[in-house]
N, C-alpha and C positions, 0 to 999 in steps of 0.2 A: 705449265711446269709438269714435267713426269716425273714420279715419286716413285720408286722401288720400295714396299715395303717389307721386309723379313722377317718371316717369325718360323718357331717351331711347333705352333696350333690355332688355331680362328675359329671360332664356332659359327658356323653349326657345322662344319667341318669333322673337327675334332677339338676337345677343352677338357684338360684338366684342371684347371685355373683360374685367374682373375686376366691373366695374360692372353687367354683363349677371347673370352668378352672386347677386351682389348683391342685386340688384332683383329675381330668380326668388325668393331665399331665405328674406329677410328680411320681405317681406310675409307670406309663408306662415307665419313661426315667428310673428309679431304677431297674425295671426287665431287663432294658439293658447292665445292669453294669457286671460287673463279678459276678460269685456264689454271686447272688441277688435273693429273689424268692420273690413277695409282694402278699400278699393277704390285698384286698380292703374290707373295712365293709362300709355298708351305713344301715342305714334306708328303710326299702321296702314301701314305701310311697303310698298311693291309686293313684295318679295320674302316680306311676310308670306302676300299675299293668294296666293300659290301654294300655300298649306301646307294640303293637306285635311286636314289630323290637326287642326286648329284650326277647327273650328266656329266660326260668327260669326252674331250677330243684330242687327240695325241696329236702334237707339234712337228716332234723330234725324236730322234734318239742318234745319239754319240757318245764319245768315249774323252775321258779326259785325262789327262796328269795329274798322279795323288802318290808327289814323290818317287819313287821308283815304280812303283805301279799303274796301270789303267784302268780307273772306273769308268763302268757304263752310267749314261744317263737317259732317264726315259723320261720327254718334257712332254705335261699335258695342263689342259687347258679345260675347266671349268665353265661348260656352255651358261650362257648367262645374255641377258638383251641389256644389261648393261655395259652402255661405249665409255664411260670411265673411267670404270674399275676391272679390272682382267685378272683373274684368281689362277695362275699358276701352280703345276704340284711337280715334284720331281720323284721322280718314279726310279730306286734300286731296291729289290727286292733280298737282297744281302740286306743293307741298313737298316730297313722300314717295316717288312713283313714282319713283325714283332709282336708278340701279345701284350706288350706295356711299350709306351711311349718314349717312358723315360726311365732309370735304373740299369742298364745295361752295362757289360763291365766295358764295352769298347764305345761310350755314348762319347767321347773326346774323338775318337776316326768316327763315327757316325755324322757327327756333326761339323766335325769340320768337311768331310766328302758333302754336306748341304750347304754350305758356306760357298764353298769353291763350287760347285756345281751352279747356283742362283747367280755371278758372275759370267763362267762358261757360256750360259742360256740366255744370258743379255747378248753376249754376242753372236751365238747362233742366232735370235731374233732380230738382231738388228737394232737394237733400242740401247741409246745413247741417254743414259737419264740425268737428270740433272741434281736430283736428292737419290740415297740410299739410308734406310732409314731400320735401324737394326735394333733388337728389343732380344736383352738378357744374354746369358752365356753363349746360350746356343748358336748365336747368330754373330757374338762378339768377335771371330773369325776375320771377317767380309772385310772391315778396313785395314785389318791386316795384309790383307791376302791382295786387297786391290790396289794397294801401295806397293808391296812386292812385284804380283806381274801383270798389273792391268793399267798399268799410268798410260800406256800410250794407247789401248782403246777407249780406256772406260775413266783415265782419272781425269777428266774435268767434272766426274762428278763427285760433290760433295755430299759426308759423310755424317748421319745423328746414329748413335748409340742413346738408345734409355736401359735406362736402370730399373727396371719392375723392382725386384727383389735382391738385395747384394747379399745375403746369406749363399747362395748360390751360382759359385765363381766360375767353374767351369776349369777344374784342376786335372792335369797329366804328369808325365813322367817326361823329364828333358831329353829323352831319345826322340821325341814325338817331333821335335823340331825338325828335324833331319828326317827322319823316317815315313813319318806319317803326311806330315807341312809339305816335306822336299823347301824351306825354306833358306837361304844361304845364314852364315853364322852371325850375320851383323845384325840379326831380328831373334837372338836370343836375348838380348840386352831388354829388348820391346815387350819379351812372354814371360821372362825368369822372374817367378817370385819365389822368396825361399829356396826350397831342397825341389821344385818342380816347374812346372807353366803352368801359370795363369789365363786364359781367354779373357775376362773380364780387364785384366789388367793391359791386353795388348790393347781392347778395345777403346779404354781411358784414354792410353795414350794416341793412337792412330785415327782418332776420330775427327771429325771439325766440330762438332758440336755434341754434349756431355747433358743429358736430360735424365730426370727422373720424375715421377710420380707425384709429387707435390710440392710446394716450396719449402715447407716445415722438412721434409726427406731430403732437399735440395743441402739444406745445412745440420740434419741430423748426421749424414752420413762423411761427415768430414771431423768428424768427431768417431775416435776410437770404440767407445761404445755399442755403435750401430755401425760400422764401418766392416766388420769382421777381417781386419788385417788390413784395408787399404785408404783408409784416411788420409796417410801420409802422400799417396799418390792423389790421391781425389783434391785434398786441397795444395798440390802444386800445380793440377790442371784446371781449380775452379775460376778460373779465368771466360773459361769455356764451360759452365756447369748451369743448367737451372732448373726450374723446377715447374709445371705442368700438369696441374690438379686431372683427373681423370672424370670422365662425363659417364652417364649409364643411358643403356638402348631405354628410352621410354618406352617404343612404340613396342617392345614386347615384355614390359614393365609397367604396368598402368591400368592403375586400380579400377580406371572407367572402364574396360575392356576384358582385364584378367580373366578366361574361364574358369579358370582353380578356384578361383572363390566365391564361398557363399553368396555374397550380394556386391554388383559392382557399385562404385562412389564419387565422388569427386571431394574437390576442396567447398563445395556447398552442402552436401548430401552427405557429409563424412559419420554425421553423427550416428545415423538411421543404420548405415553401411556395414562401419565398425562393430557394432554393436552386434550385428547380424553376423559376424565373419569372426567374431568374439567368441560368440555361442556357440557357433560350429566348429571350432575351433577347439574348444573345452569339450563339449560331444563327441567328437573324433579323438581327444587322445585319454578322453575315458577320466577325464578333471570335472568336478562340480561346477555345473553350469548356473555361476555367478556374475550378473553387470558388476555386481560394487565390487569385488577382490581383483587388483588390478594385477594384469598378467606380463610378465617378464618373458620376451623371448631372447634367443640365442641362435643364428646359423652359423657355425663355425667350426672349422679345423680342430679338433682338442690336443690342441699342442701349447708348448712351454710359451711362445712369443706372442701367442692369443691371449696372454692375461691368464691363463688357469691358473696357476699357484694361487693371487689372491682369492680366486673364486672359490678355490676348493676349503682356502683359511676361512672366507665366511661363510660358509654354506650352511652351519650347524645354527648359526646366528640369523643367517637368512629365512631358515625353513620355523624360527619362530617368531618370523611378519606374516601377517595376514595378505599374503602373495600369492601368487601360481606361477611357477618357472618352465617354462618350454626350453627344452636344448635339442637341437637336432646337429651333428656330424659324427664325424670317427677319428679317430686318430691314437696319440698315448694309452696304450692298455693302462697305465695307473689311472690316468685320468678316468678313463670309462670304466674302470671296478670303483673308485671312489664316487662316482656318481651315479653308478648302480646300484651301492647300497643306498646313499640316498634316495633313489627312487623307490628303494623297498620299504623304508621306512617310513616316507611320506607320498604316500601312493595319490592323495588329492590337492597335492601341494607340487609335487614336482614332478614333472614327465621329460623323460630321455628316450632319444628317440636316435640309436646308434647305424645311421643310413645318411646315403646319400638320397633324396629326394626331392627332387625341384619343383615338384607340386605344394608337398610339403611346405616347402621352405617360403612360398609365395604366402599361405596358408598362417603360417609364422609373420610375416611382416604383414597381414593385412589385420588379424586378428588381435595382436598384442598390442598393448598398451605403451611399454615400456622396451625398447631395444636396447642391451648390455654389450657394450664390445670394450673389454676393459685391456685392450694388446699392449704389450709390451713395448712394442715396436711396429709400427703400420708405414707400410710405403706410401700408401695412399687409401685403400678400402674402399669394398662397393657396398659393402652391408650395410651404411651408416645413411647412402646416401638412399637406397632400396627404401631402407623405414622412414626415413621421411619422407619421400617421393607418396608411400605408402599409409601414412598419417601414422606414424609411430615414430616414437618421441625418443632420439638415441641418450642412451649416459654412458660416456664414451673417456679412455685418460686421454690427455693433451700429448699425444704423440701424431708424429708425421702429416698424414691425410685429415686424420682425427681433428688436429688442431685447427686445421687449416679449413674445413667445411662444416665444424659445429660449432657454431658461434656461441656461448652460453644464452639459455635463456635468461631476460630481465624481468620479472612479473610486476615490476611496479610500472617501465615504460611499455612491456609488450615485445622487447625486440628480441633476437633471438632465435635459437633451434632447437638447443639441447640441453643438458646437464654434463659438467664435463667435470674432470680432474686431475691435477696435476703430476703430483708423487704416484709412484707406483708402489702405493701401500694399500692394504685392506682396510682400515680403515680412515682412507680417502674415499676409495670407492664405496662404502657403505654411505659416508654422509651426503656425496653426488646422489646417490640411493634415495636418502632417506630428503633431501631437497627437493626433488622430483617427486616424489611423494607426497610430501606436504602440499602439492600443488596441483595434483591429481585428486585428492583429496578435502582439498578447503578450499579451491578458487575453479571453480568449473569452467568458468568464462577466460580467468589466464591459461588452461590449460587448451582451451578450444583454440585460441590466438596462437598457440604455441605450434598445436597443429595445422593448424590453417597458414603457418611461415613456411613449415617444411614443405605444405603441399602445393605451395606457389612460388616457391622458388624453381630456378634453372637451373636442374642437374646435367642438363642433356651435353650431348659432346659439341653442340656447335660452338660453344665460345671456345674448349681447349683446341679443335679444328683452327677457328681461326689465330691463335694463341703458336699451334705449329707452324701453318702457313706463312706469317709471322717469320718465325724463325729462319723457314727455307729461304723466303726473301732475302734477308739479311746473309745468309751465307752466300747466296749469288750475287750478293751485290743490289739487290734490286730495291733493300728499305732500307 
């Protein structure tokens, strides 16, 4: 089976995201699979064309129809010994020569010129695929577009759309249709939402198959709530909807190996490990270097759907437990002056640490005790599954991903992963808090069990791999 997969970033490529991770991982475990073959499209972004660790060999180049206009396209190709998987990039230095990724006021023609372009390049190459497999706005285009003018080369292949993130629709102005699509008038029915067009909304409907991120995100998002305007359309297409918990790169997550940190471990060795990556840990952000005060970490966005509000409501209450709080990201200036004074005030209790750093951040899940992800709304999350993988113990609310991969911990039978909870109030999340604690605290050996679930469980992406492939099946016909 040949899988076209679409995205607008893969790491080690380029990532600004969870989507990034994503798109690096999930191709790779599908060329694992049986008679699998994926070829990857991206974007050839100017900050790519820096990277000499990336070898590239130019395909192609031609010009295509973008409505009244001609774009050029420059197709390359990702030297690589793997027979696979085949990393394509498409190369206009209009669209892509950019100092940001994404925010650009013309990112609606950018992305649709990569839409129709990764189409174009199918048949320049010659490859007839049998899935195309599209992730988020950016790419929400492609079943559009190959419904329109690719039925007679390209439509016997079938079409998945995921849903990473639906806050992030992928909105224009109804001229776009005509002007920018060159689309005829009977696929304004297919983009129109509201006073504009939608992407995400063409892609619900023009797709064969409707995925997201988790099972719990599978039915949160047909609810108004998390839906951000399109519920009504999601659940008349949930026929075609489901849900596909997300896996993380062990092999460059993995506390036996890690260089960042202090002392590598396992699910046998974790005591000795932790402990040691604890210390260093507290050492490095200039916290009293204590075993017994158990430590609270945080890698996260400081934005409104990450759960801040209630953090910021307890935080005064917080900082009078015998705790230590690591936060590391950026985001909301309110967020990060209200936690700035915090840290001024409780300089050996709470460390802010306003950066992106992925040292860091390894650094944080190997060292802490305790991982907080109290979101609002999670599509799925890799933080949650990082600190377990990592032997830190998430307290996490029952939203989307969250719910669906932290089991509560039992300390009377042992089963288990985490602390969870349900309401998105502060004091919910304080008592999931102060639960976890008591068990950290007075049952050393439940807590050890607790750790020793997350760090032998299967986070990895082979089972959602075979979960997808699965899926392709069934749309050809073959399960």
């Amino acid at each position: 089976m040949k899988i076209v997969f679409a995205s607008s970033e893969a790491a080690p490529y380029i990532k600004t995201g969870g989507l990034g991770d994503v798109a690096q991982a999930l191709p790779l475990a599908l060329s694992k699979q049986p008679n699998c073959e994926v070829l990857l499209f991206l974007p050839y972004y100017g900050q790519m064309k820096q990277k000499a660790e990336f070898p590239v060999e130019k395909i192609a180049e031609f010009e295509m129809p973008l409505a009244w206009r001609r774009a050029y396209v420059g197709l390359y190709r990702v030297k690589s010994a793997r027979r696979k998987e085949r990393v394509y990039l498409i190369d206009n230095e209009y669209y892509f020569n950019r100092n940001t990724i994404y925010g650009s006021e013309d990112d609606g023609e950018r992305f649709a010129y990569f839409s129709k372009a990764i189409l174009e390049s199918l048949l320049h190459l010659g490859e007839t695929p049998d899935i195309i497999h599209c992730n988020d706005w950016q790419t929400a285009l492609v079943p559009v577009l190959l419904h329109a003018f690719y039925q007679e080369s390209l439509g016997s292949a079938k079409t998945v759309f995921t849903i990473h993130n639906i806050e992030y629709q992928g909105w224009t102005h109804p001229y776009f249709l005509g002007e920018v699509l060159g689309l005829p008038d009977e696929y304004d029915s297919v983009l129109h939402f509201h006073d504009g067009l939608n992407f995400m909304k063409g892609a619900i409907l023009s797709c064969d198959a409707l995925t997201t991120v988790s099972r719990t995100y599978a039915q949160e998002i047909c609810e108004p709530y998390f839906a951000h305007g399109l519920s009504d359309i999601i659940r008349e297409h949930s026929f075609k909807l489901s849900g596909i918990v997300n896996g993380i790169d062990l092999a460059s997550n993995d506390p036996k190996t890690d260089p960042k940190i202090a002392q590598n471990y396992d699910a046998k060795t974790f005591a000795e490990g932790k402990a040691a990556c604890k210390a260093a840990l507290q050492q490095e952000l200039g916290l009293p270097v204590r075993p017994d005060v158990p430590v609270i970490g945080m890698v996260s966005r400081l934005v409104s759907h990450k759960g801040l509000d209630i953090l910021v409501e307890a935080i005064d209450e917080l900082m009078n437990w015998d705790v230590q709080i690591v936060i590391l990201g950026t985001g909301d200036p309110d967020y990060e002056d209200r936690f700035r004074e915090t840290a001024y005030r409780h300089p050996d209790r709470f460390s802010l640490n306003l950066l992106f750093n992925p040292s860091l951040s390894s650094k944080i899940y190997a060292g802490s005790d305790l991982y907080l992800m109290p979101s609002k709304s999670e599509p799925c999350g890799l933080s949650q599954l990082l600190a377990m993988h990592y032997g830190t113990i998430p307290v996490v609310h029952e939203t989307g991903g969250l719910k669906d991969t932290v089991v509560p911990y039992n300390p009377v039978t042992g089963e288990g992963l985490g602390f969870t909870f349900q309401t998105f109030w502060k004091e919910d999340m304080l008592w999931a808090l102060r639960r976890a604690l008591e068990v950290y605290g007075g049952n050393p050996q439940a807590w050890k069990k607790a750790i020793r679930n997350g760090m032998t469980t299967d986070f990895s992406w082979a089972k959602p791999a075979k979960e997808y492939s699965a899926l392709y099946n069934r749309l050809k016909g073959n399960g």
